[in-house]
Wavefront OBJ file of the C-alpha trace (Angstrom):
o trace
v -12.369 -32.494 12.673
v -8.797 -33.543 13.481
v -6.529 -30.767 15.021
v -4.684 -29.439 11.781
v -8.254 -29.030 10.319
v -9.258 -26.806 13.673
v -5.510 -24.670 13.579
v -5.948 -23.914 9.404
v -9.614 -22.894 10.310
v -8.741 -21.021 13.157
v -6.022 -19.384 11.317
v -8.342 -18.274 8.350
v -11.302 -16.589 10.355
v -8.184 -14.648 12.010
v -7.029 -13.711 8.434
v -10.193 -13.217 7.379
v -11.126 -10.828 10.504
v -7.751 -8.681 10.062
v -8.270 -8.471 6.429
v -12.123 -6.760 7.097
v -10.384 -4.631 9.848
v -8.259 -3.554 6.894
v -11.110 -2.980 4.669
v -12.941 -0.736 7.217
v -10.061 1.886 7.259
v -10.180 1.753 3.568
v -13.314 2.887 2.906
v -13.224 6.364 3.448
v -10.625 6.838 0.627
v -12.502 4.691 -1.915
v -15.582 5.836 -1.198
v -14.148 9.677 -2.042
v -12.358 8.000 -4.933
v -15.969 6.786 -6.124
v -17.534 9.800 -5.747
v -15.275 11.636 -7.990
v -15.690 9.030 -10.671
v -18.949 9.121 -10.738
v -19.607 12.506 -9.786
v -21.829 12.002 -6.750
v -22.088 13.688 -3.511
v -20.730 17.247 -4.556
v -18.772 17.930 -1.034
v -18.378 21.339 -0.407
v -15.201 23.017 0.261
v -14.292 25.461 2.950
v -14.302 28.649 3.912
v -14.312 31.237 0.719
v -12.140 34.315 1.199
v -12.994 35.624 -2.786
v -14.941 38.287 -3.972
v -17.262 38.475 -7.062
v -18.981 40.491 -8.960
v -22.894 40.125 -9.385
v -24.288 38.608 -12.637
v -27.609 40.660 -12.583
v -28.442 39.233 -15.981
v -28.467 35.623 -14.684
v -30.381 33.533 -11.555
v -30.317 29.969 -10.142
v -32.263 28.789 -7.835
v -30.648 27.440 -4.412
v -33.017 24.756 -3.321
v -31.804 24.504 0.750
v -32.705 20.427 2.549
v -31.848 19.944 6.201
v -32.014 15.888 7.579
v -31.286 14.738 10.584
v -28.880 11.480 10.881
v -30.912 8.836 13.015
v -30.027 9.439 16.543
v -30.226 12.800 16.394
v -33.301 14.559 17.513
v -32.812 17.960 17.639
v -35.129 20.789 15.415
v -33.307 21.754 12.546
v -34.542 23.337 9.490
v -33.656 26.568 6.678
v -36.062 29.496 7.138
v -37.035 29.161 3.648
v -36.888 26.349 1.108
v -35.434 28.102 -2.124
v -33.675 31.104 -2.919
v -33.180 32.868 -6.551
v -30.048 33.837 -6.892
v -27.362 36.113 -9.481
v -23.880 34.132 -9.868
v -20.856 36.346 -8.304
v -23.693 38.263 -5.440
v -23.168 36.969 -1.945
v -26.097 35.471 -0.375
v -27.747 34.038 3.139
v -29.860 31.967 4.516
v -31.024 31.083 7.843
v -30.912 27.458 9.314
v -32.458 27.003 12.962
v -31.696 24.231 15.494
v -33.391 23.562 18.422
v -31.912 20.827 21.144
v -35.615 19.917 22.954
v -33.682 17.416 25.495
v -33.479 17.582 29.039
v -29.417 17.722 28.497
v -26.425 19.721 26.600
v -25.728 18.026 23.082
v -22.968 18.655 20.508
v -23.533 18.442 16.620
v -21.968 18.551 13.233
v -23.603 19.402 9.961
v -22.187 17.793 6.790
v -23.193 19.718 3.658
v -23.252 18.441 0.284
v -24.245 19.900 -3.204
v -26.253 18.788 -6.220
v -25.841 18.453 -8.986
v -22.121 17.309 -8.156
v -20.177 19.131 -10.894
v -21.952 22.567 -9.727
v -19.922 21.892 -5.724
v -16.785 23.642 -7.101
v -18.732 26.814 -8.028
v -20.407 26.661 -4.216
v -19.118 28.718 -2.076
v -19.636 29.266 1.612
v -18.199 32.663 3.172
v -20.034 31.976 6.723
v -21.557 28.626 7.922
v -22.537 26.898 10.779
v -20.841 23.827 9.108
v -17.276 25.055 9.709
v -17.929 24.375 13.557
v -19.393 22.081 15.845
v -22.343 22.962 17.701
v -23.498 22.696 21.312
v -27.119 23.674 22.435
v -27.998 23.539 25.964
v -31.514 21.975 26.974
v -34.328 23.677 25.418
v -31.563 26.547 23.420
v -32.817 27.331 20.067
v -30.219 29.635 17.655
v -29.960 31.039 14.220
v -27.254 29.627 12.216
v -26.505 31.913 8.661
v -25.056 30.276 5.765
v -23.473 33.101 3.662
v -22.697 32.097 0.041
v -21.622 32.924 -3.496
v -22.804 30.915 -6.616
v -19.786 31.342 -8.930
v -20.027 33.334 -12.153
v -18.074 30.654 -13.513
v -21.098 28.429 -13.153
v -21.792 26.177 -16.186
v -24.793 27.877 -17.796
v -26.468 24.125 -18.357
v -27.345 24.668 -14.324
v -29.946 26.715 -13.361
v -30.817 24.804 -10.008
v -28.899 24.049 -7.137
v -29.596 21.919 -3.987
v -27.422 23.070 -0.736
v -28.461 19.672 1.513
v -27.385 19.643 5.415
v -27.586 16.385 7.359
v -26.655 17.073 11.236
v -25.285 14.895 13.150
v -25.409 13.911 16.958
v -21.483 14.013 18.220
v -21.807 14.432 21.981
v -20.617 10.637 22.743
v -17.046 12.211 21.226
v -17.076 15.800 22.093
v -19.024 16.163 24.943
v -20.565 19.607 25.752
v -20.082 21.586 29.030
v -23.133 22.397 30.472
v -23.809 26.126 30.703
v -23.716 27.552 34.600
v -25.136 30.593 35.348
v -22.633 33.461 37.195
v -25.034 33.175 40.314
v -25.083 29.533 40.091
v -21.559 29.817 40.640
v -21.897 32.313 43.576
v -24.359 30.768 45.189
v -22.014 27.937 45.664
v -19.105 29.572 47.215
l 1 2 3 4 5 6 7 8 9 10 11 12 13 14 15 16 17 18 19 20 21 22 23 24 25 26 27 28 29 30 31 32 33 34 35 36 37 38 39 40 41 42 43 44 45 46 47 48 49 50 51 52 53 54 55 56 57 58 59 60 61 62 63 64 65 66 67 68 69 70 71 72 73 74 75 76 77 78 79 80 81 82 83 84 85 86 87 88 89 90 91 92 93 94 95 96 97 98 99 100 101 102 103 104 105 106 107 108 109 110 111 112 113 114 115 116 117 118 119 120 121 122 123 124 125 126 127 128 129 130 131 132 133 134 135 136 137 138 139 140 141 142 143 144 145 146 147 148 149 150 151 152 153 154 155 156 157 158 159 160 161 162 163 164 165 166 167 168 169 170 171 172 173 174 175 176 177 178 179 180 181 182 183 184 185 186 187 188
């Protein structure tokens, strides 16, 4: 290889590596630009302020999945696995966590809906989700999810699947470990 061969190589792996840096910032908006398109990965909204009225002559069935993303290893499940529900009555169900480390950890759950089209008539009034979460070692707690299944629900759906998948954060938001008052005392 003669030297202008070694500069326009050089030159094109550093094109090529800013060009994939590029990429990498793109991906969040085209992967929510895909999702809408296809209709996959019904994100939930945020906090519901409405009101409703019940449906009594109507139920779906709220299926309710909790995963954990790999590195995290805490306990974290719904206290039961389905719910039947009336469109327009507000709702709850129990999710539990459980940190069984020696240390404090911080956590995020990401929820998503299926079918996709039915994540607009989802909505949460109370959860766990809005908030990050930090358990000290061996801290177990009782997270509620309260929720209202839209009226306006397309009749075509009659089952729902509410999916959390919690995620270890404490590398970016680390927790403050909990002192007791006369662990404090003592030390004066």
């Amino acid at each position: 290889m003669n030297g202008l061969s070694l500069k326009r190589l050089v030159l094109r792996l550093l094109m090529l590596t800013v060009v994939m840096f590029a990429f990498g910032f793109a991906l969040v908006p085209i992967y929510d630009v895909m999702c809408k398109a296809f209709g996959i990965n019904g994100k939930t909204g945020g906090q519901y302020e409405g009101s409703q009225l019940a449906d009594p002559t109507r139920s779906v069935r709220v299926q309710f999945m909790s995963t954990n993303a790999s590195d995290m290893v805490w306990d974290f499940y719904s206290t039961a696995d389905q719910l039947e529900v009336n469109p327009g009555a507000v709702n709850q169900m129990i999710f539990v966590a459980h940190n069984p480390t020696d240390r404090p950890m911080s956590a995020q759950a990401i929820p998503s809906i299926t079918p996709a089209e039915a994540a607009a008539y989802f909505h949460k009034t109370e959860c766990f989700c809005f908030t990050q979460q930090v358990l000290q070692p061996g801290e177990r707690i009782e997270m509620p999810v309260r929720f209202i299944v839209d009226r306006d629900l397309p009749a075509s759906v009659k089952h729902l699947t509410l999916a959390y998948t919690l995620f270890d954060i404490t590398a970016r938001h680390p927790p403050v470990a909990h002192v007791a008052a006369q662990d404090v005392q003592g030390a004066r």
